[in-house]
C-alpha positions as CSV (number, residue, x, y, z in Angstrom):
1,X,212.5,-71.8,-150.2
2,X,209.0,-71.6,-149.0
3,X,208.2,-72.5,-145.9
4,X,204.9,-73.8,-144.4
5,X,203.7,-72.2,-141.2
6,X,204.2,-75.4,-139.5
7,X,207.9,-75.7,-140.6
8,X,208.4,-71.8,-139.6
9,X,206.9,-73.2,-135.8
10,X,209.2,-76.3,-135.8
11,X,212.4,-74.6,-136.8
12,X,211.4,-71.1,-134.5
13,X,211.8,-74.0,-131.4
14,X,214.8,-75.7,-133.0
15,X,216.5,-72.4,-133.4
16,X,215.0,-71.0,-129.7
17,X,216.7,-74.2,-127.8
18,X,219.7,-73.9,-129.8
19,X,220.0,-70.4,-128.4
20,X,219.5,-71.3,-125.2
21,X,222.0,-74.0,-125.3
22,X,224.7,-71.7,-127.0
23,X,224.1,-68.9,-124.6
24,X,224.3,-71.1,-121.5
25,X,227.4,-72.6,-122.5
26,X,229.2,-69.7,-123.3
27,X,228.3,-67.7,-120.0
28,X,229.3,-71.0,-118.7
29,X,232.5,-70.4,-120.3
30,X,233.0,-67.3,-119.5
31,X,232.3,-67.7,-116.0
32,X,234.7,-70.8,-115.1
33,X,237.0,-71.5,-118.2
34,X,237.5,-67.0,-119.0
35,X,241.3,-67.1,-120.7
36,X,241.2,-71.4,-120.9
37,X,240.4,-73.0,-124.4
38,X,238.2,-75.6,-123.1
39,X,236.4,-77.9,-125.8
40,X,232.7,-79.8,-124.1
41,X,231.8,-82.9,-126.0
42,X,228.2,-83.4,-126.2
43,X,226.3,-85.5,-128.9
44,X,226.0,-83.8,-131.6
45,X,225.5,-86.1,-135.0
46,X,225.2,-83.4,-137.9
47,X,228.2,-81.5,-136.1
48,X,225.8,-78.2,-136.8
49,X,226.2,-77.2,-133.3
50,X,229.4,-77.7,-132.6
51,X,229.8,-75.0,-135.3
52,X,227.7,-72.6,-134.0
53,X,229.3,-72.7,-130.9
54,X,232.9,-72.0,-132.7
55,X,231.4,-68.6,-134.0
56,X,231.8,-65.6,-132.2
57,X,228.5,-64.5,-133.0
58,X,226.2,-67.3,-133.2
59,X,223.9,-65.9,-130.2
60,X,223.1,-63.0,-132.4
61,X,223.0,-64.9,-135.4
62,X,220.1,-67.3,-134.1
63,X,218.6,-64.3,-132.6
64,X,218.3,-62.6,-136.0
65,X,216.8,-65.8,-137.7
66,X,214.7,-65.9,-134.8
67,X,213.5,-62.5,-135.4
68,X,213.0,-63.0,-138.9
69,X,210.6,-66.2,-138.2
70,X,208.5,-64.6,-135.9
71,X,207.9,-61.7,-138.7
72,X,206.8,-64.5,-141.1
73,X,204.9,-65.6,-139.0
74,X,203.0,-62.2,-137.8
75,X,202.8,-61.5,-141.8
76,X,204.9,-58.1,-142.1
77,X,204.6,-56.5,-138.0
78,X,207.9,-56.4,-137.3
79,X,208.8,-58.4,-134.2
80,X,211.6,-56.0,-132.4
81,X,214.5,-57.2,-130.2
82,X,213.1,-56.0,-127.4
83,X,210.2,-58.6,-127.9
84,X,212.4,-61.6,-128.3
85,X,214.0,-61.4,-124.9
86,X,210.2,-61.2,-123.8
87,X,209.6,-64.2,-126.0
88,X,212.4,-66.5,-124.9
89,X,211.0,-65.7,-120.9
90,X,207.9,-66.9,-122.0
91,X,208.7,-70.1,-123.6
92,X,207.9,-73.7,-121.8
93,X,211.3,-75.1,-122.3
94,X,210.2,-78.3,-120.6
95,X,207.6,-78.8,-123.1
96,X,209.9,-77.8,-126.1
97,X,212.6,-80.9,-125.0
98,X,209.8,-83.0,-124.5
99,X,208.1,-82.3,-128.3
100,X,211.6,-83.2,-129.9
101,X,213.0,-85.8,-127.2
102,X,215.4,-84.1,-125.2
103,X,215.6,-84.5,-121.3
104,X,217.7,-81.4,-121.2
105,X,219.4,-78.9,-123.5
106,X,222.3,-81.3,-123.2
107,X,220.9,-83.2,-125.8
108,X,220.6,-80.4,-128.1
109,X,222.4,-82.6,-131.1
110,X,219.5,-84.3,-131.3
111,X,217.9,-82.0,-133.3
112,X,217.1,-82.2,-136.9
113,X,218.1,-78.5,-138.4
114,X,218.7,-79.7,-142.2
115,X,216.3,-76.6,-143.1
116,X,218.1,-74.4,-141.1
117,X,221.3,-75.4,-143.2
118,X,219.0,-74.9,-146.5
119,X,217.9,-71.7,-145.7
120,X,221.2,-70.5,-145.2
């Protein structure tokens, strides 16, 4: 599937506030609920997040795809790990909820990722 530099933005954000939402919750987790199998509901209408969250490697997963946007995007210069964590500092998260009509990352089901389900 070919993707438009537009789409590569759009689903780069999508994927970067999933991450942030995964990771928060499970440090949250980790921290409060550690050896307690405790299930958050939050909105989530195409369930895709929910799923994520069930992996054991999602962060790294959404990391990687991450990564592999951003190389599209600089057309071959390899964007390195190192970079990313860099990158995800450096994003306006505020503005990011507000572009796709979140108030917070709670409302991270909100999100459209159909193409992040077709490029899988």
């Amino acid at each position: 599937m070919k993707l438009t530099p537009k789409e590569v933005d759009e689903l780069q954000e999508k994927l970067l506030i999933v991450h942030k939402f995964i990771s928060q919750e499970k440090r949250y987790k980790n921290f409060y609920y550690k050896g307690i199998n405790v299930q958050k509901n939050f909105k989530d209408d195409q369930g895709m997040v929910s799923k994520l969250m069930e992996l054991d490697d999602a962060e790294d997963l959404l990391k990687n795809c991450i990564i592999e946007l951003e190389n599209m995007k600089r057309n071959g210069q390899q964007f390195t790990p190192a970079e990313l964590h860099e990158f995800l500092i450096d994003q306006d998260w505020n503005l990011l909820y507000k572009k796709y009509g979140m108030k917070t990352s709670e409302d991270v089901g909100k999100l459209d990722l159909g193409m992040f389900l077709e490029l899988l």
